[in-house]
C-alpha positions in Angstrom: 20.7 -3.0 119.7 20.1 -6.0 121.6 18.3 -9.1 119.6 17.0 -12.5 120.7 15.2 -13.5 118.0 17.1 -16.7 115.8 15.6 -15.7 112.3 17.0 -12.7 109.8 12.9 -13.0 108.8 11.8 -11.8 112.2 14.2 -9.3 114.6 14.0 -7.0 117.6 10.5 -5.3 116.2 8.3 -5.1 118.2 4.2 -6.2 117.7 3.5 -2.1 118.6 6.3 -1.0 116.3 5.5 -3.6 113.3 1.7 -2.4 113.8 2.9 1.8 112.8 3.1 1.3 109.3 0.5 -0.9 109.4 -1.8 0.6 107.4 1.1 1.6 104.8 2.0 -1.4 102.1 3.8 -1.5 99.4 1.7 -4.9 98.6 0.8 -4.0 94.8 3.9 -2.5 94.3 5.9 -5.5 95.3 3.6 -7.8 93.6 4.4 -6.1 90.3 8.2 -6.3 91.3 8.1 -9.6 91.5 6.6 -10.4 88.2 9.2 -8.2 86.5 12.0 -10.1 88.7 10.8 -13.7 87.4 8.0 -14.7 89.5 4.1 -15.5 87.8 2.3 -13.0 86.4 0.1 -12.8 89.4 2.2 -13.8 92.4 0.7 -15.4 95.8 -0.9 -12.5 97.6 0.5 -14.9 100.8 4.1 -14.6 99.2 3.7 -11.1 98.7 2.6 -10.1 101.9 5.3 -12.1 103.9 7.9 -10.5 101.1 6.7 -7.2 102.5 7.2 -8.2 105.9 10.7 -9.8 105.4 11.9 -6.2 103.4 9.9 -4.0 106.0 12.0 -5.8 108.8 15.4 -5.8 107.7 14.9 -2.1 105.9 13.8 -0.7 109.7 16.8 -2.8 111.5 19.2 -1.4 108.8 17.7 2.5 109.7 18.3 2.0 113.0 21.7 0.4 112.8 22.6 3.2 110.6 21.6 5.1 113.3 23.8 4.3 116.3 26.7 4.8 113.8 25.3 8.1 112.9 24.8 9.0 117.1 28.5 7.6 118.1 30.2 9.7 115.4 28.1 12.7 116.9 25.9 13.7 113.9 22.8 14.8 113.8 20.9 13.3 111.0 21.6 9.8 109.1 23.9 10.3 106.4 24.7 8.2 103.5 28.1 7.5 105.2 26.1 5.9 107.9 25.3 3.1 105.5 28.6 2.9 103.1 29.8 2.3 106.8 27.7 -0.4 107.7 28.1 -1.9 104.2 32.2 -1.5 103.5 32.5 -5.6 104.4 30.8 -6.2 100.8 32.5 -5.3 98.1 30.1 -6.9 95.9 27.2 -5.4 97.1 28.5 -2.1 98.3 29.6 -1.5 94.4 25.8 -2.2 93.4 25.0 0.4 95.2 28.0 2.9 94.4 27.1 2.6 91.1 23.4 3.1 91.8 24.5 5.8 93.3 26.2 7.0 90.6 23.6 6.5 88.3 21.5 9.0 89.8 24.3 11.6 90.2 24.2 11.2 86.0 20.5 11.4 86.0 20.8 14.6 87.7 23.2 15.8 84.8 21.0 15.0 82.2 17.8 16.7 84.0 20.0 19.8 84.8 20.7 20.7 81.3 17.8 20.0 80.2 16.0 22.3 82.4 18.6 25.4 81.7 18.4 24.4 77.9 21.9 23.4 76.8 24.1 23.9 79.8 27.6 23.6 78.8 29.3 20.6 78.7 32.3 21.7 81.4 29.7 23.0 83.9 27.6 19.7 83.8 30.9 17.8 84.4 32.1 20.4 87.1 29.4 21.0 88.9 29.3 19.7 92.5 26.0 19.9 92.7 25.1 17.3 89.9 27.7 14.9 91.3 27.1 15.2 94.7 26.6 11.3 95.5 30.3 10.8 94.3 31.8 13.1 96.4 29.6 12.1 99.4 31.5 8.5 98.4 35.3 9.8 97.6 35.2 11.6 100.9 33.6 9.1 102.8 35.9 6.4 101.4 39.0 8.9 101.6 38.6 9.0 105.3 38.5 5.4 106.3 40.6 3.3 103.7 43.8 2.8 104.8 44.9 0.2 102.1 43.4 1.9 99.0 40.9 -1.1 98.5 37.8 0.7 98.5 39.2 3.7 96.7 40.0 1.0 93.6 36.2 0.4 93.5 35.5 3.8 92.1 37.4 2.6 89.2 36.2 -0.7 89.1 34.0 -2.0 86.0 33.5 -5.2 86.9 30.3 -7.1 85.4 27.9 -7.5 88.3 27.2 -11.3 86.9 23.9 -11.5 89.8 22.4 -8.0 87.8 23.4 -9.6 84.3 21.7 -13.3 85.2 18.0 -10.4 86.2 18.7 -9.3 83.0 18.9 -12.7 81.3 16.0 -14.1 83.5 13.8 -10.7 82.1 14.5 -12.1 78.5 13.0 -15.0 78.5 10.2 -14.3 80.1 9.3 -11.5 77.6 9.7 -14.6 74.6 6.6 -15.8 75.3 4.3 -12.3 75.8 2.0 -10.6 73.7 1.9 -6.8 73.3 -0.8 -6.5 76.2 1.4 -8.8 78.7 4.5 -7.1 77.5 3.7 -3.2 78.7 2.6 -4.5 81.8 5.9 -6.0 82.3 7.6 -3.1 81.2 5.7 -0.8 83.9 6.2 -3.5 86.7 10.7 -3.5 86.0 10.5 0.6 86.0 8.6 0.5 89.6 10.4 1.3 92.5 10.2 2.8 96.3 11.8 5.6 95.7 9.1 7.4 93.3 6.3 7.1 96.2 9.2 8.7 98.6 7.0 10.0 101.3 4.5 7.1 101.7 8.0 4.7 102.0 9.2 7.3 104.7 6.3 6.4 106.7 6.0 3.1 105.5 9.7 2.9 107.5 8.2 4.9 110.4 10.9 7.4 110.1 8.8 10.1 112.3 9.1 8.0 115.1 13.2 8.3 115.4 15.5 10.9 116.9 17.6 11.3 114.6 16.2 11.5 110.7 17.4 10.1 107.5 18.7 12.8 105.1 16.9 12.7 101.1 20.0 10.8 100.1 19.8 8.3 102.8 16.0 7.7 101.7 17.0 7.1 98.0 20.0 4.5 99.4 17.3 3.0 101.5 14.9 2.9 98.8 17.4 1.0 96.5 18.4 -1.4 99.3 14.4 -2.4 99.5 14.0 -3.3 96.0 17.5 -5.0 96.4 16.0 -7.2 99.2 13.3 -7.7 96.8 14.7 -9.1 93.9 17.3 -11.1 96.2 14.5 -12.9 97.8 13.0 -13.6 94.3 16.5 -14.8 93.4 16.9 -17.1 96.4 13.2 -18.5 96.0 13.9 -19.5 92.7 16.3 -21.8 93.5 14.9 -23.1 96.3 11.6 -23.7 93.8 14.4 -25.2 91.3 15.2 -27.5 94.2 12.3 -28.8 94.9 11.5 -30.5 91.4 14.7 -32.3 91.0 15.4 -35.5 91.2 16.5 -36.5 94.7 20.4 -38.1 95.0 21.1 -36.2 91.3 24.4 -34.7 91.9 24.2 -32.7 88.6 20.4 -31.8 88.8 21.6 -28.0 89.8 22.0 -25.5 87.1 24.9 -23.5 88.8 24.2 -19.7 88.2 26.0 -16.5 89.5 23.1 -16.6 92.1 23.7 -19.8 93.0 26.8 -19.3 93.3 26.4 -16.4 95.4 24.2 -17.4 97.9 23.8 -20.9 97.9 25.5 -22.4 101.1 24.2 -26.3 101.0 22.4 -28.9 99.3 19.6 -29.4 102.2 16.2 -30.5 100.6 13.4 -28.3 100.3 11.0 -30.6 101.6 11.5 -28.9 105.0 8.8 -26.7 103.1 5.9 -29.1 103.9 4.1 -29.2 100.5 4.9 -30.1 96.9 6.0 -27.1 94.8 3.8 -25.1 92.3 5.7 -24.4 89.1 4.0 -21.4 88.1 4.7 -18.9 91.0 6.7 -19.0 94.3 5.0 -19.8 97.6 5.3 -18.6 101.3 7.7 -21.7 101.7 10.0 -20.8 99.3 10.6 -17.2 101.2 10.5 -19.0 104.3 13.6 -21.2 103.1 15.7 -19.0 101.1 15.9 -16.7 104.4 16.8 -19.8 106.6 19.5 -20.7 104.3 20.5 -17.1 103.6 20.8 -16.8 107.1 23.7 -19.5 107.4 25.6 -18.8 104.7 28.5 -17.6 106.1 29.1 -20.2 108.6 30.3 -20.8 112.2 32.4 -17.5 111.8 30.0 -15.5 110.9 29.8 -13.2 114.3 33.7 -12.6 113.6 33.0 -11.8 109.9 30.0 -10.2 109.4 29.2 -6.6 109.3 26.2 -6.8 111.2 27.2 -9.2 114.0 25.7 -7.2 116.6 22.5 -7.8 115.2 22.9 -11.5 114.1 20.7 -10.9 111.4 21.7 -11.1 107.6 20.8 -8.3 105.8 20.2 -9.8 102.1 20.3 -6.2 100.7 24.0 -5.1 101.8 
């Protein structure tokens, strides 16, 4: 997939492909994800809408790159191995996702018996049916890993700190609310893509392509799009954060698992153009946590990254 375009905001898409789903948004959605993720309680329509556009973007550029693994192994549909593929360079954020994964192979458990009323407990744990995302995974992984490192992540427990500081960040927020503000929060951090599955099929103009995603492929997908969500929220935070210290400080960051993460350098945020708003984040903020996302890595990052063919970073995986 050839690229010319400098920016991980805006790739190879072009104005008559971006214009598809253009009648699709996930606008109200997002804006309630947001909220739930530690923006204002009504974000910035404009923040909202170019959110969309950044997650749209990279969601369709990931589909397609999933793609051309999925055509030069010979298969006919997108698989799920298509992805762990694509995503084996980061442990970090390929075991968010395994245990996402997971979580939904248990979910399946729990629905199962309680649809045939009281299935035994050695079925539920037996059947391949119910676990079906972790054998997609162990026979994926069993394939390719030749030094047993991603075969140790099944067994791996380790406290995702970035998913721990959400959890943290949803605390506080809820301190301050009343009953009212409260269940609307509660509603906005159980929203996701996946439960509107057909409108984000289109939304990813998936009729368009050759070769189709399979169900499981959609719900990875779906995951990765609220993932690029709350990472954006999580980068435009601290570029906000920046932006209201004091210039020269050298202690004026508070260094979180996020920061730690994703933060790359010190540059100011006055590249943004206007003085920040404290009580939601604004198009600039997007604007510059993709910039800075975007050189993260470094000068080696076409020898390092997964996606160096694209030269776009995928904030998601």
């Amino acid at each position: 997939m050839n690229n010319t375009a400098a920016s991980p905001m805006y790739t190879t898409t072009s104005n008559s492909e971006r214009s598809t789903g253009k009648s699709i948004s996930f606008v109200a959605e997002i804006m309630s994800m947001m909220f739930s993720l530690g923006d204002a309680r009504r974000p910035v329509h404009e923040t909202v809408v170019l959110v969309e556009d950044v997650v749209r973007t990279q969601l369709i550029n990931l589909l397609r790159q999933a793609a051309e693994v999925s055509q030069l192994r010979g298969a006919r549909v997108i698989s799920p191995e298509d992805l762990l593929f694509l995503m084996r360079k980061d442990k970090k954020k390929l075991r968010r996702l395994l245990k996402y994964m997971f979580m939904r192979d248990y979910k399946s458990k729990i629905i199962k018996s309680i649809d045939e009323d009281d299935l035994p407990e050695n079925k539920v744990s037996g059947s391949s049916k119910t676990n079906k995302r972790q054998k997609i995974v162990q026979d994926f992984f069993n394939s390719i890993d030749q030094t047993g490192e991603l075969m140790a992540m099944l067994e791996n427990d380790e406290i995702d700190e970035v998913k721990q500081e959400r959890m943290e960040r949803a605390e506080r927020q809820t301190r301050i609310m009343d009953s009212a503000q409260y269940a609307e929060f509660y509603k906005s951090r159980h929203l996701s893509f996946s439960k509107k599955s057909s409108k984000f099929r289109d939304w990813l103009d998936c009729s368009s392509m050759e070769i189709k995603p399979t169900v499981v492929t959609m719900e990875i997908l779906a995951d990765l799009a609220y993932e690029t969500v709350a990472q954006l929220v999580d980068l435009a935070l601290l570029v906000r954060q920046d932006m209201v210290t004091k210039a020269g400080d050298p202690l004026s960051h508070a260094v979180s698992a996020t920061f730690m993460q994703y933060h790359s350098s010190a540059e100011s945020a006055a590249a943004c153009g206007i003085e920040a708003q404290r009580d939601a984040i604004q198009p600039c903020h997007i604007r510059e946590a993709v910039r800075r996302y975007g050189h993260k890595i470094g000068p080696l990052s076409p020898f390092t990254s997964a996606y160096c063919r694209s030269e776009m970073a995928f904030l998601a995986c």
